[in-house]
C-alpha positions as a Markdown table, in Angstrom:
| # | Residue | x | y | z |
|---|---|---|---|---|
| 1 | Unk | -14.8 | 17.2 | -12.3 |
| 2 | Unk | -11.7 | 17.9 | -11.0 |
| 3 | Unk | -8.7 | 15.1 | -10.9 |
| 4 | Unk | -6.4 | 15.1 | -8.1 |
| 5 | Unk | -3.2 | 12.6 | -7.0 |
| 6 | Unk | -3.4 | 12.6 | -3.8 |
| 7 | Unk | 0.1 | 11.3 | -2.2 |
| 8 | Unk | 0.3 | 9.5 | 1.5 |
| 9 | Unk | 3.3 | 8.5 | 2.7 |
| 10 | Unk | 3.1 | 7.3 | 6.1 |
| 11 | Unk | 4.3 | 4.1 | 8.2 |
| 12 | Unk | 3.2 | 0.6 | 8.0 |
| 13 | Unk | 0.1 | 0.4 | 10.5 |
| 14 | Unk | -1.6 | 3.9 | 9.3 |
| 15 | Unk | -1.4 | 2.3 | 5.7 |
| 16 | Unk | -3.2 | -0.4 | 6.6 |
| 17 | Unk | -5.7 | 1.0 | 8.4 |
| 18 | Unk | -5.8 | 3.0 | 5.2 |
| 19 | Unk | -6.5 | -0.1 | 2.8 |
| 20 | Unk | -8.7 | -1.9 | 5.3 |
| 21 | Unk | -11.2 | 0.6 | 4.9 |
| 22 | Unk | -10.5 | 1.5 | 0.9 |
| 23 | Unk | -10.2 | -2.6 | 0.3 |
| 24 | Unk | -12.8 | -3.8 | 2.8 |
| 25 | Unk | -10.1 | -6.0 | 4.1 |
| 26 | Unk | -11.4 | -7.6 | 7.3 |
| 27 | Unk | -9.5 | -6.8 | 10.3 |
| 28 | Unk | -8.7 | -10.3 | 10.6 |
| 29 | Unk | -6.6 | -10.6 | 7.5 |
| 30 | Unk | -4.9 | -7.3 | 8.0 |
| 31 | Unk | -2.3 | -9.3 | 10.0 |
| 32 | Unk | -1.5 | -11.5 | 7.1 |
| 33 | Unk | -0.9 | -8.7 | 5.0 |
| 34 | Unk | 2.8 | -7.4 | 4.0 |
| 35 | Unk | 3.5 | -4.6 | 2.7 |
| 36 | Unk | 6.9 | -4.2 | 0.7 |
| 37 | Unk | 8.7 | -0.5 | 2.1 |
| 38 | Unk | 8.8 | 2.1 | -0.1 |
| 39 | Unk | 6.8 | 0.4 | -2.8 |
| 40 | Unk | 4.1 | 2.6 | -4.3 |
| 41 | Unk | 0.3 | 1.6 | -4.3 |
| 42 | Unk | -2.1 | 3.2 | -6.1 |
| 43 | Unk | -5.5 | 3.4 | -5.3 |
| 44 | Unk | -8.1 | 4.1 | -8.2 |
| 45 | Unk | -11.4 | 5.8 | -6.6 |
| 46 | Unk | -13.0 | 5.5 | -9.2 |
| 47 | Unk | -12.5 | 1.9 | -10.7 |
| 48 | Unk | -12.1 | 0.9 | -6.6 |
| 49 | Unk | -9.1 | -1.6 | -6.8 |
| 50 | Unk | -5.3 | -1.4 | -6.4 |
| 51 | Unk | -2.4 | -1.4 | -8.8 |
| 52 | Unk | 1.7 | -1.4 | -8.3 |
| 53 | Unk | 3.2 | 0.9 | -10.3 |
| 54 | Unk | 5.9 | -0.4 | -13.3 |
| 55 | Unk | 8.9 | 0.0 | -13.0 |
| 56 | Unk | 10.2 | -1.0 | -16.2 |
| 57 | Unk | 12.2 | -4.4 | -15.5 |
| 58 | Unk | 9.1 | -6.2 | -17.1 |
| 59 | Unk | 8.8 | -8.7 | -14.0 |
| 60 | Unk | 5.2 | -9.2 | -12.2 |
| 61 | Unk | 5.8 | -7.1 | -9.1 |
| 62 | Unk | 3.2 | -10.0 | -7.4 |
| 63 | Unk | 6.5 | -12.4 | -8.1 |
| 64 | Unk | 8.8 | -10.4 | -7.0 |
| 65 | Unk | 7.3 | -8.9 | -3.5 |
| 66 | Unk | 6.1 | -10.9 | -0.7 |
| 67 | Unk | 2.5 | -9.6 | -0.1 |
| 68 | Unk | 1.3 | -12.1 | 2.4 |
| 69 | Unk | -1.4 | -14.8 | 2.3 |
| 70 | Unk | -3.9 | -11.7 | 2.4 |
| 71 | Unk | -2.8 | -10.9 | -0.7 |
| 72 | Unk | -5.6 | -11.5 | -2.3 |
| 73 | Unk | -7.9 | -9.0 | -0.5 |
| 74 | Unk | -5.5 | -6.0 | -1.3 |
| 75 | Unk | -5.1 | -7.0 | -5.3 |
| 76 | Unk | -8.9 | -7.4 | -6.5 |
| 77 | Unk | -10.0 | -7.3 | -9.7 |
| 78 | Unk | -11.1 | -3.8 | -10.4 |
| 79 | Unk | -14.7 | -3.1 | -10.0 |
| 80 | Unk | -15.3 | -1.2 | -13.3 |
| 81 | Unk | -12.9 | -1.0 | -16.3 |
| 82 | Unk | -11.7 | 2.5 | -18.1 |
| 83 | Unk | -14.5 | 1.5 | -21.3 |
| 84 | Unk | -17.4 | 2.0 | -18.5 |
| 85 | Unk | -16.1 | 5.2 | -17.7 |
| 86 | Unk | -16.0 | 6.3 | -21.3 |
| 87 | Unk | -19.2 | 5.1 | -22.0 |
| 88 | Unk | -20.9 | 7.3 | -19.3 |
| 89 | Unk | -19.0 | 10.4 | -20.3 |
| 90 | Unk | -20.4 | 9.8 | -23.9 |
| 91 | Unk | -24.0 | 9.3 | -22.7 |
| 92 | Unk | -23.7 | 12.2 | -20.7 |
| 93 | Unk | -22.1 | 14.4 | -23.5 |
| 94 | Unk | -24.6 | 12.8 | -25.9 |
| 95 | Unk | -27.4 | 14.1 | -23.7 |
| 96 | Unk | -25.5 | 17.6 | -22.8 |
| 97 | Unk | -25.6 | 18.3 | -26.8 |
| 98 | Unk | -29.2 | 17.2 | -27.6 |
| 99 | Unk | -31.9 | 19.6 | -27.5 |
| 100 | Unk | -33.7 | 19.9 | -24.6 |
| 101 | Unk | -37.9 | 20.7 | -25.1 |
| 102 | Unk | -39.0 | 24.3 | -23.9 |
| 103 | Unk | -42.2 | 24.3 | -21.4 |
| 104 | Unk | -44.3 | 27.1 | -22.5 |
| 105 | Unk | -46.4 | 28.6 | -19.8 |
């Protein structure tokens, strides 16, 4: 498994057309939808939801950027949380280490 950050910068309609399809954002909505300049997104593949990076003031970044009444589609709740992940990575390391029965011929 190899991890990767992957970094697209880009203007304001290619990013969209970017989350409509990551999000499943109906095409609809997308005109309802603001996006802040130069405010990072991250997309987890994995986990398949959106987070704002923190930048350290300790204010909700929902509060203080206007995101639109689509809001809402861009900032799900995540699909699958980290402890699903590390439960498959132990049952898979779990089943790497066990013995495995030899087939005699």
């Amino acid at each position: 498994e190899q991890r990767q950050t992957v970094l697209i910068t880009s203007h304001e309609n290619a990013i969209r057309g970017i989350l409509m399809h990551l999000c499943d954002i109906p095409e609809e909505a997308m005109n309802q939808l603001h996006l802040p300049n130069g405010l990072p997104l991250v997309y987890n593949v994995k986990r398949k939801c959106i987070t704002l990076l923190d930048d350290g003031s300790g204010r909700d970044p929902m509060e203080v950027h206007d995101f639109g009444p689509a809001a809402q589609h861009l900032f799900r709740p995540c699909e699958l949380d980290d402890d699903f992940f590390l439960q498959m990575e132990e049952q898979i390391s779990k089943a790497d280490t066990e013995e495995k029965p030899v087939l005699a011929a």
